[in-house]
LOPARO-881567 format. One line per field, with one value per residue: x, y, z of N, C-alpha, C, O, CB in turn; residue number from 1. Coordinates in steps of 0.001 Angstrom, whole numbers, plus 524288, in hexadecimal, padded with zeros to 5 digits. Glycine has a CB too. Layout:
N
nx = (X; ...)
ny = (Y; ...)
nz = (Z; ...)
cax = (X; ...)
cay = (Y; ...)
caz = (Z; ...)
cx = (X; ...)
cy = (Y; ...)
cz = (Z; ...)
ox = (X; ...)
oy = (Y; ...)
oz = (Z; ...)
cbx = (X; ...)
cby = (Y; ...)
cbz = (Z; ...)
pos = (NUM; ...)
! end
This chain:
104
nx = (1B709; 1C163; 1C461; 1D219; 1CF35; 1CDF0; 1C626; 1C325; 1BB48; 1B708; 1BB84; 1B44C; 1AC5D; 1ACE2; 1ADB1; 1A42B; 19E3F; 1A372; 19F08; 193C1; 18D33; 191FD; 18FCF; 188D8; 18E14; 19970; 1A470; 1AE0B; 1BC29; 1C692; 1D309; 1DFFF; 1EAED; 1F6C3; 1FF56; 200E2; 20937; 20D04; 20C27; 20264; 1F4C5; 1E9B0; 1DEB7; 1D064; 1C301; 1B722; 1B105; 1ADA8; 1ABD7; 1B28F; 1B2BE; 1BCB9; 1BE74; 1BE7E; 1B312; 1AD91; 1A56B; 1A387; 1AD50; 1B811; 1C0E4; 1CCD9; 1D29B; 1DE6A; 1E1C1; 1DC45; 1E3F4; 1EC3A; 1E93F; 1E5C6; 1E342; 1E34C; 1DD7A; 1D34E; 1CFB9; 1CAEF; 1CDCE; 1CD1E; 1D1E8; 1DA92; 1DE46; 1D7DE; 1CD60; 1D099; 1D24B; 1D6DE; 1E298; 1E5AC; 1F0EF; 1F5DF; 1FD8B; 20130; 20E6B; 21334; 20EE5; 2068A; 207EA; 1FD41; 1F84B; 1F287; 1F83C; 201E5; 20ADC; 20DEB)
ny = (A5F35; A6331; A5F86; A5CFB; A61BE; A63A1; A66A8; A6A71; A6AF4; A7533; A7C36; A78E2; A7C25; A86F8; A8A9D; A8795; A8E7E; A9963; A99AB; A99A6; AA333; AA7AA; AA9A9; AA17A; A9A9C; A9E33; A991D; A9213; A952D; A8E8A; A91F3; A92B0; A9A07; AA05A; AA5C1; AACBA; AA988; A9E7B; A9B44; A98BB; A998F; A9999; A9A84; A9F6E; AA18C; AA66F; AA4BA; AA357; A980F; A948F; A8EC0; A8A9D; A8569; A7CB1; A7626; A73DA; A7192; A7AB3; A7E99; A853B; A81F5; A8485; A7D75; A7E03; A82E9; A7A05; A711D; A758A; A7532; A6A72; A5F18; A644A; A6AD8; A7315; A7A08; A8139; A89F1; A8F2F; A9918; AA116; AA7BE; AA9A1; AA4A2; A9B62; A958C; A88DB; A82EC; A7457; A7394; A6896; A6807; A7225; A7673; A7DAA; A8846; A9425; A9BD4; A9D67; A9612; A993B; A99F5; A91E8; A88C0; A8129)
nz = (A8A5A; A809C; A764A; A7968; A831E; A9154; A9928; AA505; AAFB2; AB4C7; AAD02; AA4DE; AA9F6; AAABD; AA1A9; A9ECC; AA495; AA1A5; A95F5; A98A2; A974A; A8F4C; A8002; A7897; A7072; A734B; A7829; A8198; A7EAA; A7C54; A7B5C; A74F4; A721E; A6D9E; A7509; A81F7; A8DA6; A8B80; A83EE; A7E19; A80A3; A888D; A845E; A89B6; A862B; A8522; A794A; A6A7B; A6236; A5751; A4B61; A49A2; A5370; A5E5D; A63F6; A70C3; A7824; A8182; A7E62; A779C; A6CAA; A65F3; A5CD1; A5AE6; A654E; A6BE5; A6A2B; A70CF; A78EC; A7A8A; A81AA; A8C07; A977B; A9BEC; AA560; AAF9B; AB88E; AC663; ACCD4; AD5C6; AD159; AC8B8; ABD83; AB49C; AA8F0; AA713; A9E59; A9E72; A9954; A9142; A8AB4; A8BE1; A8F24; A9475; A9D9F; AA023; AABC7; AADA2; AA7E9; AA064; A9646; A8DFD; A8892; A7EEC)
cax = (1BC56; 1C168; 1C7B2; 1D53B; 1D150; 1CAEE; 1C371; 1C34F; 1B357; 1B8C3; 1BC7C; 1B0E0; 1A727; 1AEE2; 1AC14; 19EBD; 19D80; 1A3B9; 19B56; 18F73; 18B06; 1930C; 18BBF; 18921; 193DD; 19E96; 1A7BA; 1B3D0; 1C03C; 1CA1D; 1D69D; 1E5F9; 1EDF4; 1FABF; 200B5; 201C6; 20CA4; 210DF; 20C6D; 1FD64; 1F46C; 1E4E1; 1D922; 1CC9E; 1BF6A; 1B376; 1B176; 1A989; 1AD0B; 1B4DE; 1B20C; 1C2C7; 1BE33; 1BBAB; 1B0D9; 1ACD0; 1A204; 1A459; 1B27D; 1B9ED; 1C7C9; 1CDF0; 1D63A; 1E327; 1DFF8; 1DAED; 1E83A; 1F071; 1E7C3; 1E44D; 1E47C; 1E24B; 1D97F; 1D1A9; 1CF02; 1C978; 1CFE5; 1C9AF; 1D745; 1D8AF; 1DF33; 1D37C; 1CCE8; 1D283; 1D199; 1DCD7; 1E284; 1EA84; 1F2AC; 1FB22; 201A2; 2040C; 214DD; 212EE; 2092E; 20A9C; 20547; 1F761; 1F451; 1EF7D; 1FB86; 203AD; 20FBB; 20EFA)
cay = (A5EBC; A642D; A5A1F; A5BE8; A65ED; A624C; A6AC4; A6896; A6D97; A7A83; A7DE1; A7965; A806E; A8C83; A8AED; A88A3; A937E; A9DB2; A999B; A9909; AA948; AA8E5; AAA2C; A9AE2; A9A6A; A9EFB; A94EC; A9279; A9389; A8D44; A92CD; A92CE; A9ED6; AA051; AAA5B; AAB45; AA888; A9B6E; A9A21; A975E; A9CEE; A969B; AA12B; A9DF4; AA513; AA4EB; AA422; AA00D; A9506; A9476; A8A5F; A8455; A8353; A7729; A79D6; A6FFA; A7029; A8060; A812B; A83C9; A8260; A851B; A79F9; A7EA7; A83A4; A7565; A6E07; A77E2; A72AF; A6591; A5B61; A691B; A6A69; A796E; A7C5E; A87FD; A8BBA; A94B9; A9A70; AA68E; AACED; AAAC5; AA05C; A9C15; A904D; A8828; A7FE4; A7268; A722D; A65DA; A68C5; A758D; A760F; A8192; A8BC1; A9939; A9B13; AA111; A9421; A9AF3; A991A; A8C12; A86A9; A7C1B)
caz = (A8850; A7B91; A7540; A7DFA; A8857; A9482; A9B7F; AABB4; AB235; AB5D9; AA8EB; AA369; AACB6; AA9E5; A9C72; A9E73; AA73C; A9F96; A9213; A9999; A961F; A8888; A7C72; A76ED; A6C59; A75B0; A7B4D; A8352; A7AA9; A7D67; A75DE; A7592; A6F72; A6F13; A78CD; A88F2; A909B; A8C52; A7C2E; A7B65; A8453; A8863; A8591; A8A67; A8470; A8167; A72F9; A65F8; A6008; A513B; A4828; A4C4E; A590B; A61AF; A685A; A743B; A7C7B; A80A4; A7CDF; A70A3; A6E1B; A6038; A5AE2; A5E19; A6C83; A6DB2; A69D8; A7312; A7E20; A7BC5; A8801; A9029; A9A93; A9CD6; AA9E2; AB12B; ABFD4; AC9AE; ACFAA; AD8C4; ACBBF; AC3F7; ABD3A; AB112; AA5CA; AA542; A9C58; A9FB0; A940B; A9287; A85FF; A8BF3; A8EFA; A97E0; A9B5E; AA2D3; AB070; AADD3; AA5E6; A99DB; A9060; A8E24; A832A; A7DE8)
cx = (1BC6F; 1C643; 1CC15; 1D44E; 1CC95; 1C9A0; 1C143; 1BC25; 1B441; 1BA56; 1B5D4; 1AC20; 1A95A; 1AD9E; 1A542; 19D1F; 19EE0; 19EBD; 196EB; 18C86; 18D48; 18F5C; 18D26; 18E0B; 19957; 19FDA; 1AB61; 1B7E0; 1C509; 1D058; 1DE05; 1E81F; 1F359; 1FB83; 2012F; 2068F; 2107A; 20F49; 20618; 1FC34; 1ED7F; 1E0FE; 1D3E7; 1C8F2; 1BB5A; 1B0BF; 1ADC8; 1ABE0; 1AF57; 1B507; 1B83B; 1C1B1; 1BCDC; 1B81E; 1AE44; 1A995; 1A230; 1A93E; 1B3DF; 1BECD; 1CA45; 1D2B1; 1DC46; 1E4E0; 1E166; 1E1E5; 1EBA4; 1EF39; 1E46D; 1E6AF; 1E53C; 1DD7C; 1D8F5; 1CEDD; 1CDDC; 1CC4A; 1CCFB; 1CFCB; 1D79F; 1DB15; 1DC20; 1D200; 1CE4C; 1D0F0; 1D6E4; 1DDC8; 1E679; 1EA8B; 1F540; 1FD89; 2024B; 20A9D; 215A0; 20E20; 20A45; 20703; 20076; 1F5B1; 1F2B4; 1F1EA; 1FE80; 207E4; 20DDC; 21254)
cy = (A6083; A6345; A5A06; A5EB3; A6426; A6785; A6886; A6C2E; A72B4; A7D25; A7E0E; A7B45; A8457; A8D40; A8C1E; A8E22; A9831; A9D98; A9B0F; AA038; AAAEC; AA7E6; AA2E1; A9947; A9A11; A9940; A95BD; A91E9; A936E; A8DC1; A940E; A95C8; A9EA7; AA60D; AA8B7; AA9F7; AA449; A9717; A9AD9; A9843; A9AF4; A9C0D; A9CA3; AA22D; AA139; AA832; AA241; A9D1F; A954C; A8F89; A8746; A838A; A7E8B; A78AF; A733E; A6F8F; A7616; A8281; A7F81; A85EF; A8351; A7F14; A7958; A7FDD; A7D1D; A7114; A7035; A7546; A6CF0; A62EE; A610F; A6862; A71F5; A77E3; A80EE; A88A1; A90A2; A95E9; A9FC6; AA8B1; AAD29; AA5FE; AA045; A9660; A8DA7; A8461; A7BDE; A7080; A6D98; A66FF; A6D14; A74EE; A7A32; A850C; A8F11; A99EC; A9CCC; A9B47; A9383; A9B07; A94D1; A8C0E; A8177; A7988)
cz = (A82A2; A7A6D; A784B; A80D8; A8AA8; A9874; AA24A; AABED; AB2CC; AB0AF; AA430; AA601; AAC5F; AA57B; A9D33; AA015; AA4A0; A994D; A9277; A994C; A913A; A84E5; A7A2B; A73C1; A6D96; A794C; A7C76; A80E2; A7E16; A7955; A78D8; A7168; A722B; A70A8; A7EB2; A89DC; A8EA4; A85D4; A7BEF; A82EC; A8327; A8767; A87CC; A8915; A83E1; A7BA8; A70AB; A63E3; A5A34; A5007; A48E7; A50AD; A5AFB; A6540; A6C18; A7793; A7C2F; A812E; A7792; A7124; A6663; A6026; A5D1B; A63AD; A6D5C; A6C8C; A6D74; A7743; A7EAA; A7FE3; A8BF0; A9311; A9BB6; AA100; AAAC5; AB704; AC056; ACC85; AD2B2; AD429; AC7A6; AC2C4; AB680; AADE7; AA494; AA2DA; A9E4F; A9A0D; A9326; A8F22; A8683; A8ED2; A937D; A97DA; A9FA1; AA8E7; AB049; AA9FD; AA165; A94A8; A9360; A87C3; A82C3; A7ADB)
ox = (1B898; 1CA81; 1CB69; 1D85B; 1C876; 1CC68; 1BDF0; 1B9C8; 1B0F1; 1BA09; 1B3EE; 1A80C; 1A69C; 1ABE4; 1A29A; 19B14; 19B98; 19B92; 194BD; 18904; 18B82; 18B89; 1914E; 1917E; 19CD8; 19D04; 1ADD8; 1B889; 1C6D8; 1D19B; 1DFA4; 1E742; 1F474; 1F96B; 201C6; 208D5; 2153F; 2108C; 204E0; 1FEC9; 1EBCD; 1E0FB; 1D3F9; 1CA6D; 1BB13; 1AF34; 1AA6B; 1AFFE; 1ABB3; 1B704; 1B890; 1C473; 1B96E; 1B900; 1AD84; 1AAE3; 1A14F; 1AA3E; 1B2B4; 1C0B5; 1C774; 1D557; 1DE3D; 1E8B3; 1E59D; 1E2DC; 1EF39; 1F2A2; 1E175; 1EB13; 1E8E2; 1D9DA; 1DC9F; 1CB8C; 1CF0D; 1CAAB; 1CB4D; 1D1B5; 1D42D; 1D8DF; 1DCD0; 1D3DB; 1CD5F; 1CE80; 1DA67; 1DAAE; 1EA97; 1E787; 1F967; 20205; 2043C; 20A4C; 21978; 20AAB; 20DD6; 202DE; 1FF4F; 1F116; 1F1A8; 1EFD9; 1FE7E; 2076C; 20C93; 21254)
oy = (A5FC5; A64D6; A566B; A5FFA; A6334; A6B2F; A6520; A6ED5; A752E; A81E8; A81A8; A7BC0; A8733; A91B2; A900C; A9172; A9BAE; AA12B; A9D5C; AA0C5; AAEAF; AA54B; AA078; A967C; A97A5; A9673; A993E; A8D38; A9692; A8AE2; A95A1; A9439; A9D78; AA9EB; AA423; AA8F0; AA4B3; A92B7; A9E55; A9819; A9AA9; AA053; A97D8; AA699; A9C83; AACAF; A9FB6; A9F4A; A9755; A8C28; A827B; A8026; A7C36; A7BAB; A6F1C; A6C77; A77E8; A86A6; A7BEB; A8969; A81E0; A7DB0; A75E4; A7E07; A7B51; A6E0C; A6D1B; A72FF; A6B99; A63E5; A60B4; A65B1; A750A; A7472; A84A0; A84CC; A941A; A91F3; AA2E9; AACD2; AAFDF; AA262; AA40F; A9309; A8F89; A80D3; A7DB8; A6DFC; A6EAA; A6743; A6EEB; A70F9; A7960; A8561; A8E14; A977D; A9E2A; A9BA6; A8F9B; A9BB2; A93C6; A8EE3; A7E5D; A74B9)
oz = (A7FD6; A7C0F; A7B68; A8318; A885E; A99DB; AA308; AA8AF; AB059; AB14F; AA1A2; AA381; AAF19; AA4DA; A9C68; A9D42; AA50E; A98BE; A8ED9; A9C8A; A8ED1; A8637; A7A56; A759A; A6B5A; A7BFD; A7A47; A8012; A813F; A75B0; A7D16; A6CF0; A76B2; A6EB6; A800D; A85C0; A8F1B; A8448; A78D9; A86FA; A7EA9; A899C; A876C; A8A3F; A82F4; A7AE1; A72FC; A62AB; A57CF; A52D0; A48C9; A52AE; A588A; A68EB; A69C2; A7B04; A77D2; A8368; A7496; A73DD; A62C4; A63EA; A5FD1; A65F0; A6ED2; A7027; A6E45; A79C5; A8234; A8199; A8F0D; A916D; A9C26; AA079; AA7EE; AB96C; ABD76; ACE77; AD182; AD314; AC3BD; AC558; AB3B0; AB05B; AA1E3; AA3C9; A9FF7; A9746; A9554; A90D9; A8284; A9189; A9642; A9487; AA2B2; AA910; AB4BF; AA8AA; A9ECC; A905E; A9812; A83E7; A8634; A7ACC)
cbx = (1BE5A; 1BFA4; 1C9AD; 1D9DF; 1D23B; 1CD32; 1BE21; 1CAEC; 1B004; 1BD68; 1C1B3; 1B0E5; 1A4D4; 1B443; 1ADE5; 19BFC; 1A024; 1AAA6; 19ACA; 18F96; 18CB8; 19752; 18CBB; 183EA; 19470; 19E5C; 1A8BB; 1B4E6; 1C0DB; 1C810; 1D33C; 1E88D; 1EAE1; 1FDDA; 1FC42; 1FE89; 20A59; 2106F; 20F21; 1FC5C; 1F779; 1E3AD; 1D5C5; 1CC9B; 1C0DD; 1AFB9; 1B544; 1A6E0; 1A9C1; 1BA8B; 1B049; 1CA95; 1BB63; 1BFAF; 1AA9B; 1AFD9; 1A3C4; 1A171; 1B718; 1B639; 1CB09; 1D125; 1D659; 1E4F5; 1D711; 1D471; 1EA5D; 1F125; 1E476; 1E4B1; 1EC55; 1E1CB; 1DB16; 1CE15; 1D1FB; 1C15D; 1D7D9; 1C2AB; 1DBC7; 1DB06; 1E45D; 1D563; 1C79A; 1D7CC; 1CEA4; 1E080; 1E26C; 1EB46; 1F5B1; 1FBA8; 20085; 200A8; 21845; 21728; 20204; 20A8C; 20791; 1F6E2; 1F1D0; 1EDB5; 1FFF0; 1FCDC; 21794; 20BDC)
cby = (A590B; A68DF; A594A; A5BC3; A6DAD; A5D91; A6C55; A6CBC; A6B48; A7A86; A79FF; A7651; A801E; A8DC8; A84FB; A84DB; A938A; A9E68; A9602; A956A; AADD5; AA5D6; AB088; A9918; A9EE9; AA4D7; A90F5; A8FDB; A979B; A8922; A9A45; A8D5A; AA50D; A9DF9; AAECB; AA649; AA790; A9881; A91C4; A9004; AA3C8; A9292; AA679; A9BF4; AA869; AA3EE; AA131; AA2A0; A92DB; A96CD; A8C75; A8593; A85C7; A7372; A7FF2; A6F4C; A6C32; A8326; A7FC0; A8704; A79A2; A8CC0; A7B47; A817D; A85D2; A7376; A6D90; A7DAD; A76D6; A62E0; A5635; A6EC3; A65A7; A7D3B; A7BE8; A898E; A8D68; A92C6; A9A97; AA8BC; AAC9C; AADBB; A9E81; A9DD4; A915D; A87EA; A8181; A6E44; A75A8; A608F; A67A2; A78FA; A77F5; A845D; A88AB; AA0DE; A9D20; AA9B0; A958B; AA09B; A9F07; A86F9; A867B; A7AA7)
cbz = (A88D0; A7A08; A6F87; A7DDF; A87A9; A96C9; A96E9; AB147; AB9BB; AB9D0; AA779; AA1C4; AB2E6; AAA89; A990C; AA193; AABB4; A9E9D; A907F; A9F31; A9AAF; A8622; A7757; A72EE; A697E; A79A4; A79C6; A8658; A756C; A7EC5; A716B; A758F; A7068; A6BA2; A786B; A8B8D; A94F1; A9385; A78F5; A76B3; A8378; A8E79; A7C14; A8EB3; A7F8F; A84CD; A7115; A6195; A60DA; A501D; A4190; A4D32; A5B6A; A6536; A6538; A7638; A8213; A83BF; A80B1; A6AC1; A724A; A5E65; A55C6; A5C34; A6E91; A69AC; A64BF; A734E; A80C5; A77EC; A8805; A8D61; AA03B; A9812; AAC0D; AB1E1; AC162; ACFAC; ACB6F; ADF84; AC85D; ABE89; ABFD0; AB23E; AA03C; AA8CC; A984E; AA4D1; A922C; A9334; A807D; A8E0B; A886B; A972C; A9B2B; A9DE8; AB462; AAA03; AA74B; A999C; A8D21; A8E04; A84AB; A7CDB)
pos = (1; 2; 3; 4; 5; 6; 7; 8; 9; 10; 11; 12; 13; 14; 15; 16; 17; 18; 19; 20; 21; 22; 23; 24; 25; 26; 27; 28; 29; 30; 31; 32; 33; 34; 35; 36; 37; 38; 39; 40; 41; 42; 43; 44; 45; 46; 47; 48; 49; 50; 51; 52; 53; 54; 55; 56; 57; 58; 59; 60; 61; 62; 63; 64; 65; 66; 67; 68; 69; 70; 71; 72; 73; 74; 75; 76; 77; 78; 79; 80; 81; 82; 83; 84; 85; 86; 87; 88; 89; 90; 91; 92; 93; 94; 95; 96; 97; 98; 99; 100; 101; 102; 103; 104)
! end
């Protein structure tokens, strides 16, 4: 967990799994930019860490990311349209059918 976001087994063996051939340093970033469909919009990467970052076990979230999605839960789905990371936002207000952008 990092500090509000919960992370379901499937999310976190996806993590693991993708890290597991990255170079040591690199980690899962977890980040929120504004843009997409419906204001702010989820990225997922893997990344190096910056001294504002939160970093957690093998994720890192920047400060402001982390307040957009506090009390969120990240998930992974296997779906016949692909497999994807998803976020349940609650303090998102709406969010656009693919998931990946949200208002709040």
């Amino acid at each position: 967990m990092i500090k509000d976001l919960i992370l379901t087994s499937s999310a976190e063996k996806k993590i693991v799994n993708l890290l597991k051939n990255q170079k040591k340093d690199n980690l899962f970033r977890i980040e929120v930019k504004g843009g997409g469909c419906s204001g702010f919009k989820y990225i997922f990467k893997i990344d190096k860490p910056v001294p504002e970052d939160i970093v957690i076990n093998q994720i890192i979230i920047d400060r402001n990311s982390l307040e957009l999605i506090k009390g969120s839960t990240l998930d992974y789905k296997k779906e016949l349209i692909g497999d994807s990371f998803i976020i349940k936002n609650p303090k998102a207000k709406s969010s656009c059918g693919c998931g990946l952008s949200f208002s709040v």
